[in-house]
C-alpha positions in Angstrom: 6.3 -10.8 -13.5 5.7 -13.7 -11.0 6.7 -17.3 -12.2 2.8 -18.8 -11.6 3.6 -21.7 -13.7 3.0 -23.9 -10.1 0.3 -21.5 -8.5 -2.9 -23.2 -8.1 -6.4 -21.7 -7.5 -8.0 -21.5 -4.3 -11.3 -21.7 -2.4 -11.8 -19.9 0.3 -15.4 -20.7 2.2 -17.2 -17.9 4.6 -15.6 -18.8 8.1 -12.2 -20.1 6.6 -8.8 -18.6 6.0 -5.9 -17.1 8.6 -7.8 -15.8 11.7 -6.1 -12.7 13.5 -8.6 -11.7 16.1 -7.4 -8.3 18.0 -9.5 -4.8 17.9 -11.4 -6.4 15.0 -11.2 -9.9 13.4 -9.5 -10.3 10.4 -8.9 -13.2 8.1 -6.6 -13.6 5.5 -8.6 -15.6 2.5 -6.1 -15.6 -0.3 -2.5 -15.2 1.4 1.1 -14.3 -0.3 2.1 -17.8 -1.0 -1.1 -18.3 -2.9 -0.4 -15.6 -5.2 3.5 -15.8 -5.3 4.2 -12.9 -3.5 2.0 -10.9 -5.4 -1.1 -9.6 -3.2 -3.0 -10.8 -0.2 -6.6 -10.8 0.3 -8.3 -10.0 4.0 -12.1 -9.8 5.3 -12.0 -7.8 7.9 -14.6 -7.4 10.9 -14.3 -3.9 12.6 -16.0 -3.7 15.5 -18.8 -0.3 16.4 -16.2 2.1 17.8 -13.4 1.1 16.1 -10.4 3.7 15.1 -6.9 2.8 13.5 -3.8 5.0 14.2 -2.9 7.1 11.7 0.2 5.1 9.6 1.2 4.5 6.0 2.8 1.7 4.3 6.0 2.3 2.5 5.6 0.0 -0.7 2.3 -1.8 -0.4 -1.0 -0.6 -2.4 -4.1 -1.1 0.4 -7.8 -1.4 -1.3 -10.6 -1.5 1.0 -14.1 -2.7 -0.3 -16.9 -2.1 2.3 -19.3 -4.9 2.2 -21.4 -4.2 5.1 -21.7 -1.2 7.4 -19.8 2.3 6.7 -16.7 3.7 8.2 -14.5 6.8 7.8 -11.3 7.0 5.9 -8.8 9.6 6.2 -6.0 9.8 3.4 -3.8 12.2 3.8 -6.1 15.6 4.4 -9.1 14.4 3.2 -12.0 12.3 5.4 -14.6 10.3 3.4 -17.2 8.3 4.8 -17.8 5.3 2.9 -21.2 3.4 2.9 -21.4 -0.2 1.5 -20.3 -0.6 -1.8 -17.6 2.2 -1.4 -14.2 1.0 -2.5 -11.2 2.9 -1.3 -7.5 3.1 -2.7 -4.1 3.9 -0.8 -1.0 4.3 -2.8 2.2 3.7 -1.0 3.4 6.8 1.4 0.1 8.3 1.8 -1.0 8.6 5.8 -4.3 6.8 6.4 -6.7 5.7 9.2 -10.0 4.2 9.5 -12.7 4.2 12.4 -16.4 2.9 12.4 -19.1 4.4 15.1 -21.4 1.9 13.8 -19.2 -1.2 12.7 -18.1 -2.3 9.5 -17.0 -5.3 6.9 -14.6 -4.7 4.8 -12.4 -6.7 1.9 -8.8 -5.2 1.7 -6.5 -6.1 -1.1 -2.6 -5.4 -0.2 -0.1 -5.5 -3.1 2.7 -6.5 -2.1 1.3 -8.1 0.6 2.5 -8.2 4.0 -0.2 -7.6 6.5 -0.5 -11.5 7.6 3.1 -11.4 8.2 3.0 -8.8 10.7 -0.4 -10.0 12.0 1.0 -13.5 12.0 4.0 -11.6 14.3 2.1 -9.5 16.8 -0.1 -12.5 17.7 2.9 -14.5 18.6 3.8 -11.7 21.3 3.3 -12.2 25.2 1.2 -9.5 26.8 4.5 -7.6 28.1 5.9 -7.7 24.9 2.4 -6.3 23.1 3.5 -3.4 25.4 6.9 -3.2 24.4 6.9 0.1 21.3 10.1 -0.3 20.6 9.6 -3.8 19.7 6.1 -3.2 18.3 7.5 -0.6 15.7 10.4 -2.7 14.8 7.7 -6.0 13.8 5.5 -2.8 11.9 8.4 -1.4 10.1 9.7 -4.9 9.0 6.1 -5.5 7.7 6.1 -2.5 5.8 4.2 -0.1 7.9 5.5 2.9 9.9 3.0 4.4 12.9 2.6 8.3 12.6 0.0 8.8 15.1 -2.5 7.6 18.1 -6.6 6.7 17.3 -8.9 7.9 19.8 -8.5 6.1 22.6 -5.2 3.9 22.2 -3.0 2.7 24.8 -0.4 3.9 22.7 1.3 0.2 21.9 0.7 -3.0 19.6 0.4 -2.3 16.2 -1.8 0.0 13.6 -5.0 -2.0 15.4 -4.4 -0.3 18.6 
């Protein structure tokens, strides 16, 4: 269990947190050091179009509550479309993507977290080194999240976004 004896609460307004703009905007509201390395919370903008590659995380638990809008979620085999209010969970090791024809808001809970740290790390690339998969995969896999295959559309580099 996580010493919290010197964890504070926190209060995030609409508009504030972490911003990591990219395919879709995403902003980190409670982060890792506000929960001692325990989970990390994200709202997360996708955009009408949007598709993820298809990747797992190796340790991290990934919730997704959709607050506005309704996107698809593949785990594994299985493809559920999930209308507002849907929640969605995705144990460690199990292949996953999400896409939205129409667009869609979403809260995502990651325990352990680690998402900011590789967003935090792909938007201090240069263009050139965005198209760099070597280097791409190496920031994913030290973030705990291995690529196992190309969205619709992708260029093929950068990270899980596309």
């Amino acid at each position: 269990m996580p010493d919290t004896t010197t964890l504070k609460g926190k209060y995030s307004a609409a508009g504030e947190g972490n911003i990591y703009a990219r395919a879709n905007t995403a902003t980190c509201k409670i982060t890792a050091a506000d929960t001692n390395g325990t989970y990390e919370i994200f709202d997360e903008q996708c955009k009408p179009g949007f598709e993820s590659r298809l990747h797992m995380h190796t340790k991290s638990f990934q919730v997704c509550y959709v607050v506005d809008g309704s996107g698809e979620f593949q785990l594994g085999d299985e493809v559920f479309h999930a209308k507002k209010g849907a929640c969605v969970n995705i144990p460690p090791g199990t292949p996953h993507k999400v896409g939205s024809k129409e667009g869609m808001r979403m809260l995502m809970v990651y325990s352990p977290p680690g998402l900011e740290g590789m967003m935090a790390a792909m938007k201090a690339l240069t263009p050139e080194q965005l198209r760099d998969g070597a280097l791409t995969s190496k920031i994913l896999s030290d973030h705990d999240t291995v690529v196992l295959g190309e969205g619709s559309g992708s260029k093929g580099t950068g990270s899980v976004l596309g």
